[in-house]
VOLUMTI-614894 format. One line per 2 residues: number of its first residue (from 1); their letters; for each residue x, y, z of C-alpha. Coordinates in pm, 1 decimal. Layout:
BEGIN
NUM = a = X:Y:Z  ...
END
This chain:
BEGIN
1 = xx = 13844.4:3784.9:11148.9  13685.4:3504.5:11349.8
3 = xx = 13832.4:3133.5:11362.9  13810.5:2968.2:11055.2
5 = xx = 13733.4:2581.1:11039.9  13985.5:2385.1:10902.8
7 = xx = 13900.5:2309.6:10540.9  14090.0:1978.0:10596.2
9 = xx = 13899.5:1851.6:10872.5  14021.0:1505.0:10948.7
11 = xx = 13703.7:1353.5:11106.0  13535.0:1051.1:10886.3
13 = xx = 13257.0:1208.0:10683.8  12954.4:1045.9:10739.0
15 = xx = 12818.9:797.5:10452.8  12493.6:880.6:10554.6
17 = xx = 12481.2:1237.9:10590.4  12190.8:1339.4:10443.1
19 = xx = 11982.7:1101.6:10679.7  11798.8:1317.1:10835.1
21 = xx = 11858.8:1490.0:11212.1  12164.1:1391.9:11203.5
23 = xx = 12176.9:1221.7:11520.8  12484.7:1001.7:11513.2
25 = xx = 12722.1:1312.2:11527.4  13121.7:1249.8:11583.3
27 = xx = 13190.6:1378.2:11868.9  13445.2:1568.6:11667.0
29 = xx = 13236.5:1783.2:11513.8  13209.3:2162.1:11652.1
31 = xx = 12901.8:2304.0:11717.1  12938.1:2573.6:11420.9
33 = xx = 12997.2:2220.8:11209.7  12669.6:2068.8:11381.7
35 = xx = 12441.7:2358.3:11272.7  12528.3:2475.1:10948.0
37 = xx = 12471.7:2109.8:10851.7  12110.4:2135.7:10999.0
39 = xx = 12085.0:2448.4:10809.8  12211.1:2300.1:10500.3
41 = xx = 11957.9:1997.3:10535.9  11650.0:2209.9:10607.0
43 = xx = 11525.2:2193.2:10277.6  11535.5:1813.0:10243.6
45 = xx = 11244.4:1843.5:10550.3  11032.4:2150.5:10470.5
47 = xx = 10935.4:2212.3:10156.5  10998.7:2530.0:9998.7
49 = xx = 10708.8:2760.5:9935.2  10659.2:3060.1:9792.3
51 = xx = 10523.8:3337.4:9966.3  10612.4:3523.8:10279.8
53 = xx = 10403.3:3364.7:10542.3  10760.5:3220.3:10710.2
55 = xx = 10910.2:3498.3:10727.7  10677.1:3726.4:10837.4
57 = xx = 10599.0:3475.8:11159.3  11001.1:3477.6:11230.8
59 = xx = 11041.3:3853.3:11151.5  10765.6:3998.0:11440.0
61 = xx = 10883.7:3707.9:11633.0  11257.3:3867.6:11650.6
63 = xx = 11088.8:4209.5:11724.3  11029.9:4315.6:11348.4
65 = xx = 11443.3:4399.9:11411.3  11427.2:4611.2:11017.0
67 = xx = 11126.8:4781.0:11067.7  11301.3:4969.1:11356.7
69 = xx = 11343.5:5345.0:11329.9  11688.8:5342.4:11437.7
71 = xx = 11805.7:5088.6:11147.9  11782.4:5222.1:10761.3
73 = xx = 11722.5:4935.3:10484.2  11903.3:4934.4:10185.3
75 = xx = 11700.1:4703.2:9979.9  11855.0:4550.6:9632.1
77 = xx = 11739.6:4342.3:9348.8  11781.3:4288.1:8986.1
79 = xx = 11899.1:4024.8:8751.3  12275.4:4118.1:8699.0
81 = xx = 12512.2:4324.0:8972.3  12273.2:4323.1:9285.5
83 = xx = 12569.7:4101.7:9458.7  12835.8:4399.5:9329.5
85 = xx = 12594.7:4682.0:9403.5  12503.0:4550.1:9753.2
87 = xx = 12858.5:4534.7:9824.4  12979.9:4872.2:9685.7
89 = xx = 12694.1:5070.2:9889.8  12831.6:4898.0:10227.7
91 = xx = 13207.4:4969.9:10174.7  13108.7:5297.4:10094.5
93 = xx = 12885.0:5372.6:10385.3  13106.0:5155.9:10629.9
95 = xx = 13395.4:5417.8:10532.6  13199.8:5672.0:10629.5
97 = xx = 13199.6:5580.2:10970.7  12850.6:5413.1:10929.0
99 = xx = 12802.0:5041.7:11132.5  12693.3:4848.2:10839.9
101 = xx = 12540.3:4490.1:10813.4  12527.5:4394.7:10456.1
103 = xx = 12349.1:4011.3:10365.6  12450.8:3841.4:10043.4
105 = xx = 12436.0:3496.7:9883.7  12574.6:3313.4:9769.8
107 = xx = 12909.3:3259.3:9949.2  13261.9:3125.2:9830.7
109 = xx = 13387.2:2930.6:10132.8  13232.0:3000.2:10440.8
111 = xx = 12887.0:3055.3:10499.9  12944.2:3306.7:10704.4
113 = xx = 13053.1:3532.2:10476.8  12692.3:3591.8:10361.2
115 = xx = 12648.7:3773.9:10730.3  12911.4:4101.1:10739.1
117 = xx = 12922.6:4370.0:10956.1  13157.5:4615.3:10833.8
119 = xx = 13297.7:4469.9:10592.8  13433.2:4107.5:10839.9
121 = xx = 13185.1:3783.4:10846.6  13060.1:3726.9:11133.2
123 = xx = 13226.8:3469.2:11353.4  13148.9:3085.9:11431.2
125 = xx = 13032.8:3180.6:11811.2  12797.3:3437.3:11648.1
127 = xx = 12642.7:3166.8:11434.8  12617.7:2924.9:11714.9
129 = xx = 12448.2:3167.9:11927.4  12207.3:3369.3:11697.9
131 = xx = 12145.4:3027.5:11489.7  12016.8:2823.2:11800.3
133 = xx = 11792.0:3096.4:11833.6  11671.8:3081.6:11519.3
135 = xx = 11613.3:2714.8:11499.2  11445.3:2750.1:11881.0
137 = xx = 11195.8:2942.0:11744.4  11105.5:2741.9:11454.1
139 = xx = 11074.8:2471.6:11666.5  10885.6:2640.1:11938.1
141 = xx = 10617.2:2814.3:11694.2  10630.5:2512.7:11417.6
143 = xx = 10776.8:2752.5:11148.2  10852.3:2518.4:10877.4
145 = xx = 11144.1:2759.4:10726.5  11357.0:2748.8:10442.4
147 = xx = 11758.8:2704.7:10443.0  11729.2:3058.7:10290.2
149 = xx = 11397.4:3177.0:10538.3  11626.7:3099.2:10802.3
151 = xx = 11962.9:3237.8:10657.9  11764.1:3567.8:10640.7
153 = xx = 11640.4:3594.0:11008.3  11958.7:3502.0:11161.7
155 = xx = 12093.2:3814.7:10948.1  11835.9:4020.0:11081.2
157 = xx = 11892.8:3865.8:11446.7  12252.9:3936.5:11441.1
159 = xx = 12241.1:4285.4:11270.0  11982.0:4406.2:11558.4
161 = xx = 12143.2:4254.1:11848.4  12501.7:4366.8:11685.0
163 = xx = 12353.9:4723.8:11648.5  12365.7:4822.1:11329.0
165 = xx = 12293.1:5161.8:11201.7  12246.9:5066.7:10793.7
167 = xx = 12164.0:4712.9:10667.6  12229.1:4612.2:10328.6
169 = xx = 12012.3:4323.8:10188.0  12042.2:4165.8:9845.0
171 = xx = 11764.3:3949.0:9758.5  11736.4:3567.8:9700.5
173 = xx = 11548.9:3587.5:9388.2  11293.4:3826.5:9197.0
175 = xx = 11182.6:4097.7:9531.1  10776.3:4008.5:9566.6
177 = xx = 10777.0:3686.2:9747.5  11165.7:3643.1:9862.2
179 = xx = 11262.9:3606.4:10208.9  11444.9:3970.5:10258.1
181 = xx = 11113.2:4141.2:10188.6  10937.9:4163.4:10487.4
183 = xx = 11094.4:4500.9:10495.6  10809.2:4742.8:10536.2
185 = xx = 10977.2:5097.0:10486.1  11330.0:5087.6:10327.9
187 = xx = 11535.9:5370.1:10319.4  11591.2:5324.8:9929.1
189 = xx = 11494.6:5020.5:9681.4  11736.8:4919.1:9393.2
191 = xx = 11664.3:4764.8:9105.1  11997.9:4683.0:8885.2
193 = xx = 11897.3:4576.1:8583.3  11657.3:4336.9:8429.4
195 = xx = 11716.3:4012.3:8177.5  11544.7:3718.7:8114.9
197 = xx = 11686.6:3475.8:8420.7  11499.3:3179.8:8603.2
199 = xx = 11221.8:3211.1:8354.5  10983.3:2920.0:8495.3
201 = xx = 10967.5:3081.9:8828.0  10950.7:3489.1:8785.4
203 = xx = 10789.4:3489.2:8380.4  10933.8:3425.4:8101.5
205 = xx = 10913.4:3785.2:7976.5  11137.2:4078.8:8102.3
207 = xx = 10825.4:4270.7:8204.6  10684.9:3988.2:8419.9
209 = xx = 11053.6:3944.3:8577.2  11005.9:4317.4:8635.6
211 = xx = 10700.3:4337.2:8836.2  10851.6:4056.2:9043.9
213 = xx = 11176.8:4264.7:9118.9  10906.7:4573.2:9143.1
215 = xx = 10784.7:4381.8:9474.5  11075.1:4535.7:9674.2
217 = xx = 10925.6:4851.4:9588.5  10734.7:4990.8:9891.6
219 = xx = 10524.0:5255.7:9985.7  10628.0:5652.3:10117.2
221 = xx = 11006.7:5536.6:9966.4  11223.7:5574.9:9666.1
223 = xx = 11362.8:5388.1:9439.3  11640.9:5345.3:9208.1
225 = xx = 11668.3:5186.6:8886.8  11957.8:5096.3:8667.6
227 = xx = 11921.4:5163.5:8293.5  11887.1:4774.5:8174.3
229 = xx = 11529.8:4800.1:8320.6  11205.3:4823.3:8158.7
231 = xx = 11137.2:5159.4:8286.2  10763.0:5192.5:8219.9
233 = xx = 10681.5:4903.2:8369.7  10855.1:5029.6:8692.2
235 = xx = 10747.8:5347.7:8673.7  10357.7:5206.5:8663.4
237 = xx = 10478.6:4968.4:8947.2  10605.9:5259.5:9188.5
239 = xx = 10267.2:5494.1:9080.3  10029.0:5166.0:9187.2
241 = xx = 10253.5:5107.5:9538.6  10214.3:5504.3:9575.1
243 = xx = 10582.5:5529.2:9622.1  10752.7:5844.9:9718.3
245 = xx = 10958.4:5900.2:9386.1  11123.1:5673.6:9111.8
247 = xx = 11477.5:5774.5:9001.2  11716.9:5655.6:8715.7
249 = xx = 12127.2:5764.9:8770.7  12086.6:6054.1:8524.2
251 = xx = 11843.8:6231.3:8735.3  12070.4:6219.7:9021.1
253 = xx = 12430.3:6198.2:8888.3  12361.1:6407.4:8550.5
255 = xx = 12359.5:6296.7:8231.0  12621.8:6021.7:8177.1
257 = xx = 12898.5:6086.5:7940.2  13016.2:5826.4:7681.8
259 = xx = 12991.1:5489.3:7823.8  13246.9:5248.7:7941.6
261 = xx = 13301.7:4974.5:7665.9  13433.6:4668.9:7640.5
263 = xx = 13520.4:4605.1:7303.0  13503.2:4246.9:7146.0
265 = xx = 13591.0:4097.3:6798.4  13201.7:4039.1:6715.3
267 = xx = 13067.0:4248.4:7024.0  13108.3:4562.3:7207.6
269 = xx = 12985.5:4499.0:7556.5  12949.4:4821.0:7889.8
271 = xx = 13174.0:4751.7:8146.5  12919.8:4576.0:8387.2
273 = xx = 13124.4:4742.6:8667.4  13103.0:5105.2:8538.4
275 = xx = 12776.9:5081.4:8583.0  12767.3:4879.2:8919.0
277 = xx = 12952.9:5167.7:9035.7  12719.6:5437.0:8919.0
279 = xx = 12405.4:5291.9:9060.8  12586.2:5265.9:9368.7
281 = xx = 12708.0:5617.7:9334.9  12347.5:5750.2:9311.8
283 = xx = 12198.4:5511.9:9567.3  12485.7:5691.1:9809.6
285 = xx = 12352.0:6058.0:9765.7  11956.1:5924.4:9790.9
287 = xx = 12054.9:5784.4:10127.7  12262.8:6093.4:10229.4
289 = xx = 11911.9:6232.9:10341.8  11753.7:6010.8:10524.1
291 = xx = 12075.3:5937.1:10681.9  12183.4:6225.9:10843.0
293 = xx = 11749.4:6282.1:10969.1  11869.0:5956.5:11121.6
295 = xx = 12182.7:6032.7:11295.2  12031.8:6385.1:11408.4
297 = xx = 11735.4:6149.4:11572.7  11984.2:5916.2:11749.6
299 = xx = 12229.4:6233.8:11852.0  12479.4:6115.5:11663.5
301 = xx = 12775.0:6306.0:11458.1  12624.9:6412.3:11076.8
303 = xx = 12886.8:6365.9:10807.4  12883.8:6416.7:10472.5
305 = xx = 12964.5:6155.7:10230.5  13210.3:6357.7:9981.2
307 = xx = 13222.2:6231.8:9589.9  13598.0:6172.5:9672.0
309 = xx = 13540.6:5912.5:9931.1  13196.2:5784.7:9710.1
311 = xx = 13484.8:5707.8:9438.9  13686.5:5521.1:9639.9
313 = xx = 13417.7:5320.4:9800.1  13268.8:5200.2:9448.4
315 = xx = 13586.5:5065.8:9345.2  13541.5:4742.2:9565.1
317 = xx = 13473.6:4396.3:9379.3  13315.2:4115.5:9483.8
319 = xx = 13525.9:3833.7:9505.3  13570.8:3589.5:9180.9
321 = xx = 13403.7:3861.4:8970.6  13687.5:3937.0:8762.0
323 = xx = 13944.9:3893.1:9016.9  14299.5:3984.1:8925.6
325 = xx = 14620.3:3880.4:9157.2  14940.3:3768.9:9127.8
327 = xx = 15061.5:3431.7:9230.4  15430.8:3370.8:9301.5
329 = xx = 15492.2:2996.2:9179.9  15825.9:2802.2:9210.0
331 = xx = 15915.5:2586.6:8968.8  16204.5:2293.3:8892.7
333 = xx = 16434.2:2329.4:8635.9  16635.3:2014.8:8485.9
335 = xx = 16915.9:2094.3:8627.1  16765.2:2055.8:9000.5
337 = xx = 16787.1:2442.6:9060.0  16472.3:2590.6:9168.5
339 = xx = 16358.7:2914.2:8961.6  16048.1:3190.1:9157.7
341 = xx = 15827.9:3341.5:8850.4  15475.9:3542.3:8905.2
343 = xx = 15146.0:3452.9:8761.5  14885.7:3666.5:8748.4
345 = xx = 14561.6:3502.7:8797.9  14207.9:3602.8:8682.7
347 = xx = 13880.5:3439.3:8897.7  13562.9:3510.6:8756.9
349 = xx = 13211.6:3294.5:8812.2  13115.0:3347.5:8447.9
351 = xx = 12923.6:3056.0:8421.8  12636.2:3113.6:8121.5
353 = xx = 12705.8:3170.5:7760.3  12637.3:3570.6:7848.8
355 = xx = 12850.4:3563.6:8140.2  13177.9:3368.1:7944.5
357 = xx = 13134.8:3624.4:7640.8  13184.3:3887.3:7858.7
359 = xx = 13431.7:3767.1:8059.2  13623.0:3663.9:7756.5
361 = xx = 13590.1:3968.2:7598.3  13716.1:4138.2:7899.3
363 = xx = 14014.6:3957.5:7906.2  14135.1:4101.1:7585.8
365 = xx = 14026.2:4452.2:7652.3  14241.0:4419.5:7980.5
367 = xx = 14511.7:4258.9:7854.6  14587.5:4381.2:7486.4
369 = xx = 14943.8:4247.9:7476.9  14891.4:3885.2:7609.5
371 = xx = 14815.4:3695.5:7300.0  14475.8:3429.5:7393.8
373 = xx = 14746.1:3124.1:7290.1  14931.4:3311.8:7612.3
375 = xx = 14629.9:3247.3:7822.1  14507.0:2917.5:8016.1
377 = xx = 14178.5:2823.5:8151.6  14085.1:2621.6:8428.1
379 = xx = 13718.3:2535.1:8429.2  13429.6:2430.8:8628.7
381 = xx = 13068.6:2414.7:8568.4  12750.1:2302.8:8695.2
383 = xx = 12530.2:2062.5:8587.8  12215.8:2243.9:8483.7
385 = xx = 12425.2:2500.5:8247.9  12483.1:2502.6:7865.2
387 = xx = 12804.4:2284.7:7903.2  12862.4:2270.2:7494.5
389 = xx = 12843.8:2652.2:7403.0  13036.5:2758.4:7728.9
391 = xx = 13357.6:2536.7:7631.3  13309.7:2636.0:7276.3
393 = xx = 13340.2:2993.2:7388.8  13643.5:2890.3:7577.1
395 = xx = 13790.0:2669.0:7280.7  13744.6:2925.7:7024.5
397 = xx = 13908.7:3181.5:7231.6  14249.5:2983.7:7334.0
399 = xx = 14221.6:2903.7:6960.0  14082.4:2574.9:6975.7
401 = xx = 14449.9:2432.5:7165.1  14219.0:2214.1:7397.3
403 = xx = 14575.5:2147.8:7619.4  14582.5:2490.3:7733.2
405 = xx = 14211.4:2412.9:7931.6  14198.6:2215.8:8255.9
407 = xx = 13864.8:2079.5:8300.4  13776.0:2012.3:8737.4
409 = xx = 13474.1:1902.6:8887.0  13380.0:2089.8:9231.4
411 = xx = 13293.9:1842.0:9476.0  12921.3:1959.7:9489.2
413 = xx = 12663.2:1792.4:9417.7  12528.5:2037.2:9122.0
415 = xx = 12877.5:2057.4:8971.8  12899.0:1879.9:8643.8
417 = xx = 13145.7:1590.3:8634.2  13448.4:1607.2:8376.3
419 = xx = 13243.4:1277.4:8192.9  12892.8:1512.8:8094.3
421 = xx = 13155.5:1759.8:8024.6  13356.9:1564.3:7810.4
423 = xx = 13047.8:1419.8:7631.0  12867.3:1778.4:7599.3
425 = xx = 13174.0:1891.2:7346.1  13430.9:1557.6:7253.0
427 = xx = 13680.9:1808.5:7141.7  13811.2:1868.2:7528.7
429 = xx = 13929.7:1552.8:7542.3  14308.6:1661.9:7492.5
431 = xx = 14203.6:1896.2:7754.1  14450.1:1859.5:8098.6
433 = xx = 14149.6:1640.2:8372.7  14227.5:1378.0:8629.4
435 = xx = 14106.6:1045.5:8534.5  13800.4:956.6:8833.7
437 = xx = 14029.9:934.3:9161.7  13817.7:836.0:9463.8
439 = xx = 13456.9:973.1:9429.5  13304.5:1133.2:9747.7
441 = xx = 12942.9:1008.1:9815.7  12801.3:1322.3:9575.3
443 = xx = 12971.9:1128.5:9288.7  13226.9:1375.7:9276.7
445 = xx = 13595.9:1389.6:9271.2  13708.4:1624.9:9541.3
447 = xx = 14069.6:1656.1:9483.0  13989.0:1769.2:9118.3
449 = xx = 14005.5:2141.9:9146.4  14346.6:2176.5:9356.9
451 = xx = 14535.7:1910.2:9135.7  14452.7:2114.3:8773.9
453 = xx = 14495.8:2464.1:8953.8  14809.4:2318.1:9098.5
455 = xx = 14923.9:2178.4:8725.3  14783.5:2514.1:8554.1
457 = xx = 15006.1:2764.6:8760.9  15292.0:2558.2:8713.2
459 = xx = 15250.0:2556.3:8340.9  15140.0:2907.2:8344.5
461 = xx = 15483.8:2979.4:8495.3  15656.5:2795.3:8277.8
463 = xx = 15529.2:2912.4:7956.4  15477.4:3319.5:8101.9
465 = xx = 15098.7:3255.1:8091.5  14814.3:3417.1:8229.0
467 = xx = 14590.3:3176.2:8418.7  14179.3:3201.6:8412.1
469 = xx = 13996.8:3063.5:8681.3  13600.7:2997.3:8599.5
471 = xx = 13257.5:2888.7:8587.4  13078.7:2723.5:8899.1
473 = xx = 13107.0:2935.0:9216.9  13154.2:2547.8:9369.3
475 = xx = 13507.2:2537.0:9242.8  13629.0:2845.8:9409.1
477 = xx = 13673.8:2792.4:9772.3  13933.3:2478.9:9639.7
479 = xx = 14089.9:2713.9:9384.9  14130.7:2991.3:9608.1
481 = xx = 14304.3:2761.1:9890.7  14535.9:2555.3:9617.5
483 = xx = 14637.7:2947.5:9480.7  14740.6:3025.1:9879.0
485 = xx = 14486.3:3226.9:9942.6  14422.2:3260.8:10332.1
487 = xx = 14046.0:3312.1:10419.0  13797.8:3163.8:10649.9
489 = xx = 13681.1:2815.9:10498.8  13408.1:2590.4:10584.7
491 = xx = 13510.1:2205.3:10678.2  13431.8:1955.3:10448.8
493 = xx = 13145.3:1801.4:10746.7  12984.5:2119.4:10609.4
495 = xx = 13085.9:2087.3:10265.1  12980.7:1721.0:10212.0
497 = xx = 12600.2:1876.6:10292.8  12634.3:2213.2:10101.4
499 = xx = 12374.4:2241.5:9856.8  12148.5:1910.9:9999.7
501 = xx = 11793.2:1946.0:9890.5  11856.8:2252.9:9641.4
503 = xx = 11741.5:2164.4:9308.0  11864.0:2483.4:9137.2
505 = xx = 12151.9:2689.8:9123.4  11960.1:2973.4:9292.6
507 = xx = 11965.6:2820.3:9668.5  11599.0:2893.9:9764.5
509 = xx = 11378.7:2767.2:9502.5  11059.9:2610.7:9541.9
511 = xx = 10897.3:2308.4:9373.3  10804.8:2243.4:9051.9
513 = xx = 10443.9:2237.8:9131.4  10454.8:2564.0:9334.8
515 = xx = 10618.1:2732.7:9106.3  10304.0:2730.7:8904.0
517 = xx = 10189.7:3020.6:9118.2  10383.3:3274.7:8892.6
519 = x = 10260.2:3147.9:8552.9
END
């Protein structure tokens, strides 16, 4: 893939970077550096509001590039595994010798990442062409867009002008009024699965969340729904839009047999990936259809996508979603020799009380014969999360030995610090944490994450110890590069900005007041 920025960037970060435009730029910054930061700081000038208007302005302005007969739309949503889903259905169709762009948030550490086409992120020059454009525009027609508004058109910009034949696009958050869906005719609509999530913006029942995912249905097109949905409500929703035909996996795939379980000591839990891979199974034969009409339009070469090669498409993962991988570690022995061991590593962004159940429950279904006093947890969270319960989880499960947990805090500026952690459940505190080294200007400690990972691995190896990386998304790009991993990684000039302006953990919510619109 493309050049990657250093993550170690040596400039000074400025004090005063969330200033405004800007203006005093280092001459050492690249201009990839210069505007992701303005696209980061966006939201601190526009305010973010809820509805379409935006987008629809910067969609017809590009040349309406999804609403082009040569391009199919893929279009996902749901509360749980859109991310996984979204990601499945691209592998699988880029395999197939489909060119695929596939748009997903949030990212792990590079922004570009969010932007793929076949399956590689689209490179820094990309960004600093198609994102001038963008912000041209804007400034041209007085658009006063989002950080996520304008994350979405420069996907659309670059999938159209990079040709594209299928583009998959996960939604922001709920499907009626988020930025993807401007989309008039997708090929197929997905809706995962439906829970209770971001309740003072979609409804705070699971039928109100559903007629907000139900927005991505459209008219003349079908749609697919996970089981976890409330399926009359749906079905009422695709009857009023006059859509072509509602489908469940059963009425494609055939009945399912027993399901894939996850069994825990108080709870049994379906393997959340099972069934990731199933809806993505049945959203692959839906599109076989209209996919081939395509091709035969554009004179291209029909293939068949065979269950064989559906199979091995599914079985991608999205990164840090129960991520395994071994980790070769050296470590000094007394007598000055040097001895290699192999750690196997877990990531997972299990960061809710639903989330760490499963993932802890996981862990023992996938590793029977590794006793939980054989397992140790690094953890990160964010601020607006249920800090108490999710360490009690994690207590109770490396049975409440608070040394074998290393508690970081990501250098964001939603990442809890070790201190609310510390005061949300007292019993951590003969947990492994860095006393405050030198704070960044979020409040943070930045060198928190790589120092515990680094001291975790090394006591993993030591002690034959399986090693659990989670919570916050925010702690994973500095996990991932302390565990050796070699990926494309934003600086820290665009680190130091990441998140400016957002007030949730969801990237493009609106204001309080506005929010009042859903009630």
């Amino acid at each position: 893939s493309s050049s990657s920025s250093s993550s170690s960037s040596s400039m000074p970060l400025k004090s005063n970077a969330l200033d405004g435009d800007d203006t005093n730029q280092p001459q050492e910054w690249s201009n990839y550096e210069r505007l992701v930061r303005k696209l980061y700081m966006t939201n601190l000038f526009n305010p973010v509001k809820l509805g379409l208007e935006n987008m629809d302005k910067l969609h017809k302005l590009l040349g309406s590039p999804m609403d082009q007969p040569n391009v199919s739309v893929v279009h996902i949503a749901g509360s749980n595994g859109k991310g996984s889903v979204a990601l499945k259905t691209a592998n699988t169709l880029q395999r197939s010798n489909y060119k695929v762009g596939l748009f997903v948030s949030p990212h792990i550490s590079s922004f570009r990442e969010r932007i793929q086409i076949d399956g590689t992120p689209i490179s820094e020059s990309q960004v600093e062409r198609y994102l001038q454009e963008i912000f041209d525009i804007c400034k041209r027609e007085g658009i006063p867009a989002t950080f996520f508004e304008v994350t979405t058109a420069l996907a659309f910009h670059v999938f159209a002008s990079e040709g594209v034949e299928v583009v998959v696009l996960e939604t922001g958050l709920g499907g009626r009024l988020d930025a993807t869906n401007v989309v008039k005719r997708p090929a197929l609509s997905v809706i995962t699965s439906i829970g209770l999530e971001h309740t003072r913006i979609l409804g705070d029942t699971v039928e109100k969340i559903a007629l907000e995912k139900g927005g991505i249905i459209k008219e003349g097109c079908n749609v697919l729904v996970g089981k976890n949905v409330p399926l009359e409500v749906l079905q009422q929703c695709a009857k009023e839009k006059k859509a072509l035909e509602l489908y469940q996996c059963d009425d494609v795939m055939g009945p399912e047999g027993a399901p894939r379980l996850v069994r825990g000591m108080k709870e049994t839990f379906e393997d959340y990936d099972a069934e990731n891979s199933r809806i993505t199974s049945a959203a692959i034969v839906l599109l076989q259809f209209h996919l081939t009409q395509q091709k035969i339009a554009n004179g291209g070469e029909v293939t068949l996508i065979t269950p064989d090669e559906i199979e091995r498409g599914v079985k991608i993962r999205p990164p840090c979603r129960f991520e395994e991988m071994d980790i070769p570690t050296t470590i000094a022995n007394d007598d000055g020799t040097t001895t290699k061991k192999i750690v196997r590593v877990v990531l997972d962004v299990a960061h809710n009380p639903q989330a760490m159940d499963y993932l802890i429950v996981k862990l023992r279904a996938s590793y029977p014969n590794n006793s939980p006093d054989h397992h140790r947890i690094v953890v990160g969270m964010s601020a607006d999360k249920d800090l108490t319960y999710c360490t009690e989880i994690l207590l109770d499960h490396v049975t409440h030995h608070p040394e074998k947990l290393h508690l970081v805090e990501a250098s964001h500026p939603r990442a809890a610090s070790i201190s609310s952690i510390l005061e949300a459940n007292p019993k951590l505190l003969e947990s492994h944490y860095d006393a405050p080294g030198e704070l960044n200007e979020n409040g943070r400690d930045a060198s928190s994450v790589s120092n515990q990972v680094r001291r975790a691995l090394e006591l993993a190896a030591r002690n034959n110890e399986l090693l659990v990386v989670c919570g916050s998304v925010f702690i994973m790009a500095d996990a991932r590069e302390e565990l050796g991993i070699v990926e494309p990684r934003d600086s820290a000039v665009i680190a130091e900005v990441a998140g400016a302006g957002f007030k949730s953990s969801q990237e493009n919510f609106g204001d309080e007041k506005e929010k009042e619109v859903l009630k």
